[in-house]
C-alpha positions as CSV (number, residue, x, y, z in Angstrom):
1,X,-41.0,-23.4,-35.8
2,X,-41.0,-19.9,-37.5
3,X,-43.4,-18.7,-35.4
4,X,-41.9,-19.6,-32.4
5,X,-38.6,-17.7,-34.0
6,X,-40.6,-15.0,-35.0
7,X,-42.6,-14.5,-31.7
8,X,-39.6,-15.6,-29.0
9,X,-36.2,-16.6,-30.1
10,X,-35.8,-13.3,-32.1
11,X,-36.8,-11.3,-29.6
12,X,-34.9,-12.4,-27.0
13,X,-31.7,-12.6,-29.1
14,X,-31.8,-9.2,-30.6
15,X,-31.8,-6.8,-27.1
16,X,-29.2,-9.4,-25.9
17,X,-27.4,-9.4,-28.9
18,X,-27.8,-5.5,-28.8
19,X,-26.6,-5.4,-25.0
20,X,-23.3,-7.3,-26.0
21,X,-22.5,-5.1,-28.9
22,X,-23.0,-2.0,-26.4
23,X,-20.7,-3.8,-24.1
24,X,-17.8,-4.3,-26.3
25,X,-18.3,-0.8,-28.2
26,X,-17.9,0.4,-24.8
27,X,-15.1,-1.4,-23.2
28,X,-12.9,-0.8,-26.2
29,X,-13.5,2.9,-26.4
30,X,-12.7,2.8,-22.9
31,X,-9.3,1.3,-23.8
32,X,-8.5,3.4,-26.3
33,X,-9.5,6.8,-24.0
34,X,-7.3,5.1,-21.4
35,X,-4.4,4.6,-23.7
36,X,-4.6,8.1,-24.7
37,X,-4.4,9.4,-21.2
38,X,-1.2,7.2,-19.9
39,X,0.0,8.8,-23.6
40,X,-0.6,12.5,-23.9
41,X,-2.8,13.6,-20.7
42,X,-6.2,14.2,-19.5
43,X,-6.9,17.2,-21.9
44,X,-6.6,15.0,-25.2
45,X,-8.7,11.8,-23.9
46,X,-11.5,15.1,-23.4
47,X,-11.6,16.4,-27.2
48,X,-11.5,12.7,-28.6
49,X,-14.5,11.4,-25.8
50,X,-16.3,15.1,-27.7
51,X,-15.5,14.0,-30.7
52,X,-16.6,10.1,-30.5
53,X,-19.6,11.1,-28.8
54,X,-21.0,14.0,-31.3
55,X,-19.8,11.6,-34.2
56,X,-21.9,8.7,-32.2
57,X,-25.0,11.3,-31.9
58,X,-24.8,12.6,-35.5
59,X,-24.3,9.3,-37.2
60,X,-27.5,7.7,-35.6
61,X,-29.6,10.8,-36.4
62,X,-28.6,10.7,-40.1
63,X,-29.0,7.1,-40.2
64,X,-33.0,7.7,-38.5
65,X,-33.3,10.3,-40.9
66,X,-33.0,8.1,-43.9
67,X,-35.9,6.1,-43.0
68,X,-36.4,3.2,-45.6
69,X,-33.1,4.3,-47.6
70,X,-30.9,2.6,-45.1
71,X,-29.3,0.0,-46.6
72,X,-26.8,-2.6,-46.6
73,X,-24.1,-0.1,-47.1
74,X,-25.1,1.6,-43.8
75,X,-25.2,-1.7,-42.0
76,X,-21.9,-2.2,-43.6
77,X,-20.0,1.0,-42.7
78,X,-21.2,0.6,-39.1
79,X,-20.1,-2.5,-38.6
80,X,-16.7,-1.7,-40.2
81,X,-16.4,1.3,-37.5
82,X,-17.4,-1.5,-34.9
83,X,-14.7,-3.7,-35.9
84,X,-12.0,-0.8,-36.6
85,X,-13.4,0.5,-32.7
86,X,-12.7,-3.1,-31.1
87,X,-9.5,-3.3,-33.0
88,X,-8.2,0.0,-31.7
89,X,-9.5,-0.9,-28.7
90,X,-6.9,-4.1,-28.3
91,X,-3.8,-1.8,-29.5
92,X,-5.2,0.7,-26.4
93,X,-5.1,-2.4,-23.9
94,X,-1.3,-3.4,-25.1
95,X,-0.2,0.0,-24.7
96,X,-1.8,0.2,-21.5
97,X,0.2,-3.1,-20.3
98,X,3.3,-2.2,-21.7
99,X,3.4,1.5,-19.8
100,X,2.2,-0.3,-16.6
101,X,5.3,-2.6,-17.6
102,X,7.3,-0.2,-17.9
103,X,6.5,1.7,-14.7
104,X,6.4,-1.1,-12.9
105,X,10.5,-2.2,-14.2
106,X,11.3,2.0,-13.4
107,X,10.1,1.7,-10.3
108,X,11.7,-1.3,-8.5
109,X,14.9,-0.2,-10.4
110,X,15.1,3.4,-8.4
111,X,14.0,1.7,-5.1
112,X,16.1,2.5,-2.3
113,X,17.6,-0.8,-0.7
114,X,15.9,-2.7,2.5
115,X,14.7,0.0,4.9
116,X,16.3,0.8,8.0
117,X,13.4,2.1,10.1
118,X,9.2,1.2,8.9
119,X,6.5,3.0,10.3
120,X,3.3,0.9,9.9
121,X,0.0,3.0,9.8
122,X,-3.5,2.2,10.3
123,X,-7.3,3.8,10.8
124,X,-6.4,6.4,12.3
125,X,-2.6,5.9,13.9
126,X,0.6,4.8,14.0
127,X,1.6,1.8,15.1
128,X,5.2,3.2,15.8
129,X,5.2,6.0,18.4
130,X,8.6,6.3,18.5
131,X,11.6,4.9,16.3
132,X,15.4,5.3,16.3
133,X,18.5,5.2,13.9
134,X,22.0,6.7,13.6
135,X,22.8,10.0,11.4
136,X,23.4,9.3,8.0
137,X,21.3,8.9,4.8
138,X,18.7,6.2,5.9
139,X,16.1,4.3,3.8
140,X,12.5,5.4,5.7
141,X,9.6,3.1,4.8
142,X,5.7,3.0,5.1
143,X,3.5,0.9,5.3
144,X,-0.3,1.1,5.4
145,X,-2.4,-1.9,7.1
146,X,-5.9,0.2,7.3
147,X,-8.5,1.1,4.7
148,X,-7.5,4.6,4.2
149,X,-5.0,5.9,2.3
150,X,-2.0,7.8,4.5
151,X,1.3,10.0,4.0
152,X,4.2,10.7,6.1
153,X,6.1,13.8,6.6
154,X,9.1,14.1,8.8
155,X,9.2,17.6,9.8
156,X,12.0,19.4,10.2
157,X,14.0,17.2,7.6
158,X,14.5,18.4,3.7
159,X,16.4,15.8,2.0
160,X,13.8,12.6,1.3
161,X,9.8,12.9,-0.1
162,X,6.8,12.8,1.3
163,X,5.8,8.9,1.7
164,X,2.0,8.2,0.0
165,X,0.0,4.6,0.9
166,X,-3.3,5.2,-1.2
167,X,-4.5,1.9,0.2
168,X,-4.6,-0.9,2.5
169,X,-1.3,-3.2,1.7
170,X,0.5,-0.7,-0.1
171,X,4.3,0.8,1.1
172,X,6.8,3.4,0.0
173,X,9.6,4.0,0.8
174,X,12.5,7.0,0.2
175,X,15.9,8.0,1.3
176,X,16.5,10.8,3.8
177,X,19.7,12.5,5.2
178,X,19.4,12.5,8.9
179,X,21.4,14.7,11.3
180,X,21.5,14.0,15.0
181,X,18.2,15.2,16.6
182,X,14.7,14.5,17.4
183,X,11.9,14.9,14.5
184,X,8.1,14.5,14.3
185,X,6.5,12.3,11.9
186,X,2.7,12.2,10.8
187,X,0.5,11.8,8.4
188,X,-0.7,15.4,6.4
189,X,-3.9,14.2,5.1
190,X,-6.4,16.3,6.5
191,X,-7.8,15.5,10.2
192,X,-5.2,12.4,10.5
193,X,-2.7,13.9,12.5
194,X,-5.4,15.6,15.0
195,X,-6.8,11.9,15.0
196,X,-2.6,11.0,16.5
197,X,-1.4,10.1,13.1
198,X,2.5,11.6,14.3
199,X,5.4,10.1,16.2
200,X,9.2,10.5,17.1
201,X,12.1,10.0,14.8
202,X,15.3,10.0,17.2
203,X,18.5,10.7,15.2
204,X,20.1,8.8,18.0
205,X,24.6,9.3,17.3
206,X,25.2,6.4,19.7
207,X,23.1,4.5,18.0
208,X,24.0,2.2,15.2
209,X,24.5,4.4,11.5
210,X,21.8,2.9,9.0
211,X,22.5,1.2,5.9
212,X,22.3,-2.3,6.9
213,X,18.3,-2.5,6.2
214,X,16.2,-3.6,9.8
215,X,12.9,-3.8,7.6
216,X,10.9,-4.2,10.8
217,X,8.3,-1.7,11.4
218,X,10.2,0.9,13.8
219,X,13.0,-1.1,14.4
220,X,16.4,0.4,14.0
221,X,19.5,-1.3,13.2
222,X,20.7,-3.3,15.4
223,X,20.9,-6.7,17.0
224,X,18.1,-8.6,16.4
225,X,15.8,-9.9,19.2
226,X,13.1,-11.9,18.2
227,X,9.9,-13.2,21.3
228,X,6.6,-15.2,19.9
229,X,4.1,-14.9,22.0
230,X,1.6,-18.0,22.2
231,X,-1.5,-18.7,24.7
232,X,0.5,-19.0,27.3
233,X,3.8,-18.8,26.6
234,X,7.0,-17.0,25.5
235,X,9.7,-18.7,22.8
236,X,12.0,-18.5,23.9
237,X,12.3,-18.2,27.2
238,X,15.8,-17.6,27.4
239,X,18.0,-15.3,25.1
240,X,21.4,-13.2,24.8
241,X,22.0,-10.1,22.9
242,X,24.8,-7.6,22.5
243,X,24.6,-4.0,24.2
244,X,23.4,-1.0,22.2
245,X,20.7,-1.0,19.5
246,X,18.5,-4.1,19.8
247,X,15.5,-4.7,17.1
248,X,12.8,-6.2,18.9
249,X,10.5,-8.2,16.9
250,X,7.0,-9.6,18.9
251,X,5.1,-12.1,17.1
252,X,1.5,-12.9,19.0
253,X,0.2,-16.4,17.3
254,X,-2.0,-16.6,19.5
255,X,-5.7,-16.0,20.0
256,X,-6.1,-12.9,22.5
257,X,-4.1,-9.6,22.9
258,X,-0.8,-9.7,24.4
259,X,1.4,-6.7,25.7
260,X,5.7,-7.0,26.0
261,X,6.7,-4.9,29.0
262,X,10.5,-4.8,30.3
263,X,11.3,-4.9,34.2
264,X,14.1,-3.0,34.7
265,X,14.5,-0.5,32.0
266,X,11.9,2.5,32.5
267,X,12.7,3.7,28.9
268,X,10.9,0.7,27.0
269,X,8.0,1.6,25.3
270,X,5.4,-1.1,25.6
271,X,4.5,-3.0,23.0
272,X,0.8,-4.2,21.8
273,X,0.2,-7.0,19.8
274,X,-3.4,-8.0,18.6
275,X,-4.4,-11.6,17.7
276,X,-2.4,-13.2,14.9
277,X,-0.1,-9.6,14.9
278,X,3.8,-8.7,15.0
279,X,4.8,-5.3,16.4
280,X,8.4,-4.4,16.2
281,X,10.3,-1.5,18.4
282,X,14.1,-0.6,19.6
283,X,15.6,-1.3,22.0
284,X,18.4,0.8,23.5
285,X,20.2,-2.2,25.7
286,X,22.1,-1.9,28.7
287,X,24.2,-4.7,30.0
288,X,22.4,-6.5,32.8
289,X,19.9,-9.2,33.0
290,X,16.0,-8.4,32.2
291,X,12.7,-9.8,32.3
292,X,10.0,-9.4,29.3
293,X,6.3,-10.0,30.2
294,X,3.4,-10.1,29.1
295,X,1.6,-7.5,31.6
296,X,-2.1,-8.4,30.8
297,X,-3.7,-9.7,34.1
298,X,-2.8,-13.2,35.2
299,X,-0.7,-14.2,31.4
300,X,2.9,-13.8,33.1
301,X,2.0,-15.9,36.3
302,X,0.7,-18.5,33.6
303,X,4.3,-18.3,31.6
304,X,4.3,-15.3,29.6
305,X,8.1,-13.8,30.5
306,X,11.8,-14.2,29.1
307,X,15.1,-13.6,30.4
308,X,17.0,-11.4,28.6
309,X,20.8,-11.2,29.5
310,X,22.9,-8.1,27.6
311,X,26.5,-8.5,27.3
């Protein structure tokens, strides 16, 4: 039995044991360096990383040096500074948690209400080519469905912030002081809006002021119109809105690709929707009686249109 603890078990336990001391030692400094930078910067978590390191360097070289004096005392001291390290390590994580706390509690208490226009970007586009509102101050929002991060700038307009999505899922959101015009968004990362990362922002005055929060991608205020698209079919088939602004909300569940086209009103812009998707866009209504269709070859003979009567 000792000599198969002499020969194996020992052997085996010590560079494991070894590798799980590393591991902790290391996860806690990282902790405490991490702290230090949410606390007082990049420049301070440098000089304590120099000074942990050289101290790490020195210590083990004056412990080789020693040869056979080593003693318990060393073992000792180190394994105080291991504890002291993993310790600190645990008061770095808390602090850590409560800044990301506290960010986190800042941040959804100085966001702007619902948005009235959002402008959904992906690799490398937008899915919104063109969005309305009224004049006024209007909540803007982003939101990013690719794998890239994105911006958005509205050019020509000073009030508001340039909108960052670092990564897929994320959104922003700010408020901006519109004035009756036309304004170009895009996105100023570097060969994004070459790739057609920009749009139109129409400061429309006949169209409804924001405040009232659409929180559709694109949509601006307005009266709601909402057309699921299914394989083969439009719900519903029927529907009645009021003349003006009109939010348009497409939902394909379906399997394929479907388009919504309007007969009758030249100034719709068409609207895509992939598998499983929901594109929004506005609708400037005019009263009369429309038809929506799908216009991909042979879905609106199967059933794929609505009647849309504006009063």
């Amino acid at each position: 039995m000792k000599e198969f603890k002499d020969r194996v078990l020992l052997p085996l336990l010590v560079p494991l044991g070894a590798l799980a001391i590393i591991v902790v030692v290391v996860l806690n400094v990282s902790r405490i360096l991490l702290a230090l930078e949410e606390r007082s910067g990049p420049h301070t978590v440098v000089a304590v990383a120099i000074i942990l390191a050289a101290g790490v360097l020195f210590g083990f070289t004056y412990a080789s040096s020693r040869g056979e004096e080593r003693s318990a005392a060393t073992t000792s001291l180190l394994s105080v500074a291991g504890i002291m390290v993993i310790i600190a390590g645990f008061i770095g994580f808390e602090a850590i948690q409560e800044d990301q706390t506290k960010e986190k509690e800042k941040a959804a208490k100085n966001a702007p209400a619902n948005p009235d226009v959002v402008i959904e970007a992906f690799d490398l586009g937008f899915k919104e080519k063109e969005v309305k509102t009224g004049p006024g101050k209007a909540v803007i929002g982003e939101k990013n469905e690719g794998a890239t991060g994105h911006t958005l700038v509205i050019d020509g307009v000073t009030s508001g912030r340039k909108l960052q999505v670092p990564q897929g899922g994320s959104t922003d959101q700010a408020s901006f002081d519109l004035q009756a015009g036309t304004y170009t968004y895009y996105c100023d990362i570097p060969g994004h809006r070459g790739a057609g990362m920009e749009g139109k922002l129409i400061v429309d005055p006949s169209a409804p002021p924001p405040g009232k929060g659409a929180g559709g991608g694109g949509a601006a205020a307005g009266a709601p119109l909402k057309i699921d698209a299914a394989d083969l079919k439009f719900t519903p088939k029927e529907a009645t809105v009021a003349a003006g602004a009109v939010a348009v909300t497409y939902d394909n569940t379906g399997a394929i690709t479907h388009t919504l086209v309007v007969e009758g009103d030249s100034s719709w812009k068409k609207l895509s929707a992939d598998a499983g998707k929901t594109v929004t866009g506005s609708w400037t209504a005019k009263p009369g009686t429309y038809t929506f269709y799908c216009d991909v070859p042979g879905h609106r003979a199967a059933g794929m249109e609505a009647k849309v009567t504006v009063k």
